[in-house]
N, C-alpha and C positions, 0 to 999 in steps of 0.2 A: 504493500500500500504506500502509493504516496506522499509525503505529506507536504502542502504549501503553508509556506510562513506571509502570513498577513503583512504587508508594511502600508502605514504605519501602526504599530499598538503600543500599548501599554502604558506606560507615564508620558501625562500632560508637563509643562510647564509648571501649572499652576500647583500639580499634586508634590513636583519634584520641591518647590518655594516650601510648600506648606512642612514638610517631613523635615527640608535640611533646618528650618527655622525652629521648629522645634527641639530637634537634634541638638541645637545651638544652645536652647535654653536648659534643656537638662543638663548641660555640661560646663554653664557659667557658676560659678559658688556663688557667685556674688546677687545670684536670684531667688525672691522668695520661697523658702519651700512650704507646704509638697505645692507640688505641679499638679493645676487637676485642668483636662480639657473637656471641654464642655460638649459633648458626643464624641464621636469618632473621626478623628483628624483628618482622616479619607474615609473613604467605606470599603476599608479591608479589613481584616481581622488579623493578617500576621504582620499589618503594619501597626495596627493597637497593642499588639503582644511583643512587637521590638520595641515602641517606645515605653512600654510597660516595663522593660530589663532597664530602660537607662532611669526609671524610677520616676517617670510621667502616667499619671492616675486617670485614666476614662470614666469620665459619666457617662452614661447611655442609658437608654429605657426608651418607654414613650412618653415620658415625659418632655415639655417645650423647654426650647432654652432659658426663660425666665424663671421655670422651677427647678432645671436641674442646680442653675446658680445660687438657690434655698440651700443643695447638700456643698457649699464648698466649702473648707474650714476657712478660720478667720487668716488673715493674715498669708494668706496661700498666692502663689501666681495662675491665674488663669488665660485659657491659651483656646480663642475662637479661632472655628475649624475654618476650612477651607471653602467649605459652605454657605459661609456669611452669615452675619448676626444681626437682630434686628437693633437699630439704634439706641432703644430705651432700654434692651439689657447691657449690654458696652456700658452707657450711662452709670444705670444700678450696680455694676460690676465697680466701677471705679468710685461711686459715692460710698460703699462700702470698705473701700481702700485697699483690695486688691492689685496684685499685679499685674497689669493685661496687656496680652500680648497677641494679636489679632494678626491669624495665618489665612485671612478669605483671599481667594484664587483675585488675583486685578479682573477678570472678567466678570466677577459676579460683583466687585466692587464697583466697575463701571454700569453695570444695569441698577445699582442702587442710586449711583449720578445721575444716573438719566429720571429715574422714577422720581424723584425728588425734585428736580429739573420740572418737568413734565406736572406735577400737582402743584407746584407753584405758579408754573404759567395758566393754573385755572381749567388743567385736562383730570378727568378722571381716566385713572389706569385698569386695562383688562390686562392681567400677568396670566399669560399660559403656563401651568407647571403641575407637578405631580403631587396631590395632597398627601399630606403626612409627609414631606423631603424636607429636611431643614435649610435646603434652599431656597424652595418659596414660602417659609416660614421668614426666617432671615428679609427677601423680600418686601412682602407685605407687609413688614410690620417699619417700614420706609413713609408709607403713607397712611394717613387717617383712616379708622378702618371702611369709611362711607364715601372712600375715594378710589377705592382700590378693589379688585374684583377678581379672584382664581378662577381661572379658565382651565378643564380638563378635558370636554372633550366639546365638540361642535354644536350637540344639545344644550349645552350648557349657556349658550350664547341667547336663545329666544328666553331662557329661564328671568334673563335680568329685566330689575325692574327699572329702566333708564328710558329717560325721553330718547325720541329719535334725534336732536339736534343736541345731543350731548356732546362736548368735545372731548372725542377715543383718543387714546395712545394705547397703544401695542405693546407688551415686553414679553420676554418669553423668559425660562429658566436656563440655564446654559447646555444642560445635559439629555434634552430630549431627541426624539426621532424627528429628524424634519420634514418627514414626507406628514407623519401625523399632523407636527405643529402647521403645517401647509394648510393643511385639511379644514384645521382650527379657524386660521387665518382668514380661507378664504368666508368660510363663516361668518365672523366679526364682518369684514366686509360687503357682505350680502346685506345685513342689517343697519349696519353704520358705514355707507359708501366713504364720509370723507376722512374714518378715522388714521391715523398718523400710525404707523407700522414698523414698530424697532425688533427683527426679529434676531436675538441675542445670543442665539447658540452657538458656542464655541468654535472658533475655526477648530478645536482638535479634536471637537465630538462630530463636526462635520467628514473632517476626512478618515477618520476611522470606520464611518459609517458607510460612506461612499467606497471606502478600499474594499470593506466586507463586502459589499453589494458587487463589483465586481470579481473580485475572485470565486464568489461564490456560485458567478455562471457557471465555470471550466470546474469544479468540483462535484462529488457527490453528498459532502455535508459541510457542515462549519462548525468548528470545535469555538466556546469562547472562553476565556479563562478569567474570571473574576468575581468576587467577593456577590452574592444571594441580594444584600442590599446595597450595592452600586448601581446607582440609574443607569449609568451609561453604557456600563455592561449588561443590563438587560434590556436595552435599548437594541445593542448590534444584537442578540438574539431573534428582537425583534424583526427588523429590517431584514434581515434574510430570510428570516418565513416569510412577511407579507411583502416586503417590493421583491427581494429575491425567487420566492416560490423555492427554496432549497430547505432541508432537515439543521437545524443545528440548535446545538445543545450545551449550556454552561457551566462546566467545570470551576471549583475551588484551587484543585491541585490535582497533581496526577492520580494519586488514589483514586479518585472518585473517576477515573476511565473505565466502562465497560467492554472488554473487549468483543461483547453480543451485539453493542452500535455497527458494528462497524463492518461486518459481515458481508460476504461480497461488493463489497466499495472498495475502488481502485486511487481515487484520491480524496485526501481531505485536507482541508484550510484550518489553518489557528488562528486567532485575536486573540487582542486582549483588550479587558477596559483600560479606562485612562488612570485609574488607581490599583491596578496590579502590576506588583513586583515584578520583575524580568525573570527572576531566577524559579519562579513558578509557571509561568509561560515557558521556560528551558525546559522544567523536567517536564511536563505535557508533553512539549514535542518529541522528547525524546521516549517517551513511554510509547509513542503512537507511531513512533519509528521501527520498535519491536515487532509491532503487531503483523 
């Protein structure tokens, strides 16, 4: 069996910022301790468990970011994800007197410029993005909550209660599918023809999306290797089922390979999201080179 390596995969920019920054801080003495970060720095789990060794403490649940910041102790450094945070916790974090040290991707910090931007010039905001993601948590909470409106699927756009001469602006989350968000889009503009359209998805969740989508013509599946709760790895799952029409399936680590997938197929593709490790993408491949 073949196997094709996907380019580009795996770490974004913004995941590599967020890890080495942190990295940095569990290893200055001179920063308050414990290190607690407020979810999961990326949404991988053996990158919560290395920076767990350098002695940086994850909050996670489902709980929001403004009550996970309830359990941090006093006098501690806290360290907002890559995800982005919403302004009034940043705030409380710092009237509290913590140490805060904010790793949000510059791409999700720019859609918070613009949304702020945008509510000020007197637009209410439709934010396309995935409920329950601490990124359009982080988002929304940019704007008044009677200015600001989560957008998930195309339905969702006739549901709102807004004049038709309301002045839209557009945002989107950074890590969605853009054939979806397209969909969304063209929606909002069905309904509100003149609203203003910032759509914010990442140049590196776009070309990761796009490389899966091609490769995944010349194959018979798509292996993708990333963390259960990574949008963006269940995003490229996505895209090659519905624009692709191909099988593919996502992997943590190689363990979790069945060699029963894979059964008369002569070639298959790997990705990876944009917060998984390289060296978990390596053994995949190389587990799939056996077979």
């Amino acid at each position: 069996m073949e196997v094709v390596k996907i380019t580009p995969r795996g770490y974004c920019y913004g995941v590599v910022d967020a890890i080495t920054l942190a990295k940095r801080v569990a290893r200055d003495p001179a920063v308050p301790r414990p290190i607690v970060v407020l979810g999961q720095i990326v949404h991988n789990q053996h990158v919560v468990d290395e920076l767990a060794a350098l002695g940086i403490r994850t909050l996670d649940g489902r709980e929001s970011r403004q009550e996970l910041l309830d359990r941090v102790p006093k006098g501690a450094t806290v360290i907002f994800t890559a995800h982005g945070t919403a302004p009034e916790v940043v705030a409380e974090a710092r009237r509290r007197g913590f140490h805060v040290v904010d790793a949000t991707c510059p791409d999700v910090l720019k859609t918070h410029r613009l949304i702020a931007e945008k509510v000020k010039a007197g637009y209410t905001i439709l934010y396309i993005g995935q409920p329950g993601h601490p990124e359009p948590e982080g988002a929304m909470g940019v704007a008044p909550p009677d200015r600001i409106y989560l957008i998930a699927r195309p339905e969702d756009v006739d549901q709102l209660a807004l004049a038709e001469d309301t002045p839209i602006a557009v945002t989107t989350q950074t890590t969605l599918s853009q054939w979806d968000t397209a969909a969304i889009i063209e929606a909002v503009l069905r309904r509100f023809p003149r609203a203003e359209v910032y759509n914010e998805i990442c140049l590196a969740t776009q070309q990761r999306q796009e490389a899966a989508v091609r490769a995944a013509a010349d194959v018979d599946m798509v292996v993708v290797v990333g963390d259960p709760r990574s949008n963006n790895t269940n995003r490229l799952v996505e895209v090659v089922q519905k624009v692709a029409g191909k099988p593919a399936v996502r992997v943590g680590h190689a363990d979790e390979l069945d060699p029963a997938w894979f059964r008369g197929m002569r070639r298959v593709a790997v990705t990876a999201g944009s917060s998984t490790p390289t060296p978990l993408t390596r053994a995949v491949i190389a587990r799939l080179e056996t077979f």
